[in-house]
Structures are given as structure tokens and as C-alpha cells.
C-alpha positions in Angstrom: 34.1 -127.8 40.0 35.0 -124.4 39.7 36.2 -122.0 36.8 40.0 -123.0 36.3 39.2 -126.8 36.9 36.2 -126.3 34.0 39.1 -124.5 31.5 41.4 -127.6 32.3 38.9 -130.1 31.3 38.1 -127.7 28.3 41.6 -128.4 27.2 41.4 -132.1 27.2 37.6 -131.8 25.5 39.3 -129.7 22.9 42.3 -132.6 21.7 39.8 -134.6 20.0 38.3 -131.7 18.2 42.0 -130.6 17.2 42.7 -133.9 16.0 39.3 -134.0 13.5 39.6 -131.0 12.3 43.2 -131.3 11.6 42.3 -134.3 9.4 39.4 -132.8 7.4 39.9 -132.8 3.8 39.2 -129.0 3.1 42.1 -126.2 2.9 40.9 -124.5 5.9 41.4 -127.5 7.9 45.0 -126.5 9.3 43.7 -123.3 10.1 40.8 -124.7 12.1 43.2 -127.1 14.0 45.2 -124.2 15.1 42.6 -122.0 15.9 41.3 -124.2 18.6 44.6 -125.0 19.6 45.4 -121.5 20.4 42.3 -121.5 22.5 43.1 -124.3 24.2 46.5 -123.0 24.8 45.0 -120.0 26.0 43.3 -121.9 28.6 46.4 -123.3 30.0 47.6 -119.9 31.1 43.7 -118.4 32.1 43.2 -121.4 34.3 46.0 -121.0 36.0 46.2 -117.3 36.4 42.1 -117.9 37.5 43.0 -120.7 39.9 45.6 -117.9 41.8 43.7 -115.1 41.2 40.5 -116.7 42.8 42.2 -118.8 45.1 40.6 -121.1 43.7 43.4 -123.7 43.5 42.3 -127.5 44.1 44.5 -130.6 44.1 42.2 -131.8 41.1 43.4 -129.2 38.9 46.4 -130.0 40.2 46.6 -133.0 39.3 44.9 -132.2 35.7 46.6 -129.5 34.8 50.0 -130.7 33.6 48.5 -133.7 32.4 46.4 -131.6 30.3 49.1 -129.6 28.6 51.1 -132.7 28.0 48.3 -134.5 26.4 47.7 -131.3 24.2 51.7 -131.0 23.3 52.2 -134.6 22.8 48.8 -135.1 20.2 50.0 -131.6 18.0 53.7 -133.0 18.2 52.6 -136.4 16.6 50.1 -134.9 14.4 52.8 -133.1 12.6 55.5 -135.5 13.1 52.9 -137.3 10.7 52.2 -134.8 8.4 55.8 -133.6 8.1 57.3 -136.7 8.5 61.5 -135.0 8.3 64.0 -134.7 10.8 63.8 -131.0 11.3 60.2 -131.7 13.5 61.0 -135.2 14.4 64.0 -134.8 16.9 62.9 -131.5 18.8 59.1 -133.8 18.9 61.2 -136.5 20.2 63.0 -134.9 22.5 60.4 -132.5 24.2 57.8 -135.7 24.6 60.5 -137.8 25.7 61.5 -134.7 28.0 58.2 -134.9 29.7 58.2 -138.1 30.6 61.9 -138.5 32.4 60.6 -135.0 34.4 57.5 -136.5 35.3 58.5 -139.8 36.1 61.4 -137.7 38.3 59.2 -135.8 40.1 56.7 -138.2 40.9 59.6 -140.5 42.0 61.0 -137.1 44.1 57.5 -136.7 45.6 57.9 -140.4 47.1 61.1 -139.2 48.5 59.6 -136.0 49.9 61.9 -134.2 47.7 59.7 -133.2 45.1 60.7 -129.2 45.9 64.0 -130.0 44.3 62.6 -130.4 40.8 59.9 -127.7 40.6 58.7 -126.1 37.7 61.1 -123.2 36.8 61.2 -119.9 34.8 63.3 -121.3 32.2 60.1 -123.9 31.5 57.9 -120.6 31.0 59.7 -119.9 28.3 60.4 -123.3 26.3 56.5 -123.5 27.2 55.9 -120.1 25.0 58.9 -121.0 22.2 56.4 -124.4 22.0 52.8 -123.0 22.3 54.2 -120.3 19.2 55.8 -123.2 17.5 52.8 -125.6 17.4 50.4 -122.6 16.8 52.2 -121.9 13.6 52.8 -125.4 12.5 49.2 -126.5 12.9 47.9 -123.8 10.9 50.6 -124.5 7.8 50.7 -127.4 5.5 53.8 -128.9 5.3 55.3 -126.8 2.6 58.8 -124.9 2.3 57.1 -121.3 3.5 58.8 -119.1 6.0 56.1 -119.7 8.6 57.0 -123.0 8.4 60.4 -122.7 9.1 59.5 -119.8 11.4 57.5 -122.6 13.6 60.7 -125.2 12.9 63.0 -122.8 14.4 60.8 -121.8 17.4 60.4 -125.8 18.1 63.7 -126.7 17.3 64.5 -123.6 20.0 62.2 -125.2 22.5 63.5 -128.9 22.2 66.9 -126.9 22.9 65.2 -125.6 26.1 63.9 -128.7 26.9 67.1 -130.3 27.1 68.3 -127.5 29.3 65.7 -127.5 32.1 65.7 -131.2 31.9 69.7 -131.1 32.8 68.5 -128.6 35.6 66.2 -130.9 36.9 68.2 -134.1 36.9 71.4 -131.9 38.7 69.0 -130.7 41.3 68.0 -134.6 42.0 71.2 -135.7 41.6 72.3 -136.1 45.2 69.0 -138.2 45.4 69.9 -140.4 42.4 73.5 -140.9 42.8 74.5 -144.8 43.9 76.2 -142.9 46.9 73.0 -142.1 48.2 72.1 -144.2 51.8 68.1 -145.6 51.9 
């Protein structure tokens, strides 16, 4: 175990602390839920900057990693797809979680083809990443009331789930000529 591998397990310690606190019955309770969000988010990029940095990258925290920040994304989305419960933080939920798994499924699917180089992770996903992390920050830290953070943190997911569609498009024309019927096994 080293220092970026400990910050990724951090992250996946830290969901089920997100989740309680979110559902605390005190006013602060939003606040709290973000607050250790943002630190787990904050993780995401240290380990990974660590894990270069160092050379410290292993194929544990590979492997962790994204599976990490997907758990994390997934448990805020449906924590305020609860708590919201409206269209305008439904669809963009629905269509970043259902976003990350057709792109995982696709590259694990391109990895078995030894192709998995064709549907790497790309700049563009840097910045729906960001317009997300911002977006969930904000959202976990509001109750769901007509304020303009709240629709600050709709717009920034609703911008993100826009993204999302975008690199997933990317990603499925880059593995098209391995998906198309015309294809020979």
C-alpha cells in the first residue's frame, strides 16, 4: 500500500460517511455531506497526481481508482435524485450514471479485444469531471430549495450530463470499427 492507493480507499471509506451525514436531521447536515465530499473529491485528483508524481502507480489503484469515483458520483447523484426528486437533476443523473456504465462496459469489452487504447480517457472527460465535482459539491451542500446555488449546481450538472453524452459519442465512434457487424472475428 502506498500513499495514492491509501487516498483511493479513503474515498470509498468516505461514501458511507457522506451518506449519514447527508441524512442527519440537523440543518448543518447538507453542509457536512458536502464538506466531506469535497474532500473526497479532492482525493481523486491528489492520488492521482501522487501516484505520477511518485511513480508510484500500481495496477491496484488502477484498478480502484475509477471504480472509486464512480461509486462516489453515482451515491451523491441518487442521494439528490431523492431529495430533489424533479426532472431538472433526474435526466443529467440518469444519463451521466448510465454514461458510466456503457463506457466501462466498452472498455472492458475493448481491453478483451486488445483495443482498449481506442477508448481512453480524454481531456474532454477532465472537464465534465470538474462541471460534476462543482455540481455535486454545490448540490450536496443546499437543500432542495428554489436558491440560485441550487440552480447554479443544476446548470453545472445539467452542463456535465451534456458532456457526458459528448465523450460518450467519442468513445463509441472510436470503437466503432470494432463494433460494427462488418467487423471479421
Amino acid at each position: 500500500m502506498n500513499i495514492p492507493n491509501i487516498l483511493t480507499v479513503l474515498r470509498v471509506l468516505l461514501i458511507p460517511i457522506i451518506i449519514l451525514l447527508f441524512y442527519l436531521p440537523f440543518q448543518w447536515s447538507y453542509l457536512a455531506a458536502s464538506a466531506v465530499f469535497t474532500i473526497a473529491a479532492i482525493t481523486d485528483w491528489l492520488d492521482g497526481y501522487l501516484a505520477r508524481k511518485l511513480q508510484q502507480s500500481t495496477p491496484f489503484g488502477a484498478f480502484l481508482d475509477p471504480v472509486a469515483d464512480k461509486l462516489m458520483v453515482a451515491v451523491a447523484l441518487v442521494l439528490l435524485v431523492e431529495d430533489h426528486a424533479n426532472l431538472w437533476l433526474t435526466l443529467p443523473a440518469t444519463i451521466i450514471i448510465g454514461r458510466e456504465i456503457v463506457i466501462s462496459a466498452l472498455r472492458e469489452w475493448m481491453a478483451e479485444l486488445g483495443a482498449r487504447a481506442q477508448v481512453a480517457v480524454s481531456s474532454l472527460g477532465k472537464w465534465k469531471t470538474a462541471a460534476q465535482m462543482v455540481a455535486l459539491i454545490i448540490l450536496l451542500a443546499n437543500p432542495p430549495l428554489a436558491t440560485v446555488w441550487v440552480g447554479l449546481g443544476y446548470s453545472l450538472l445539467i452542463i456535465a450530463a451534456g458532456l457526458t453524452l459528448w465523450s460518450m459519442v467519442n468513445y463509441l465512434i472510436a470503437a466503432w470499427p470494432h463494433l460494427s457487424p462488418t467487423e471479421k472475428k
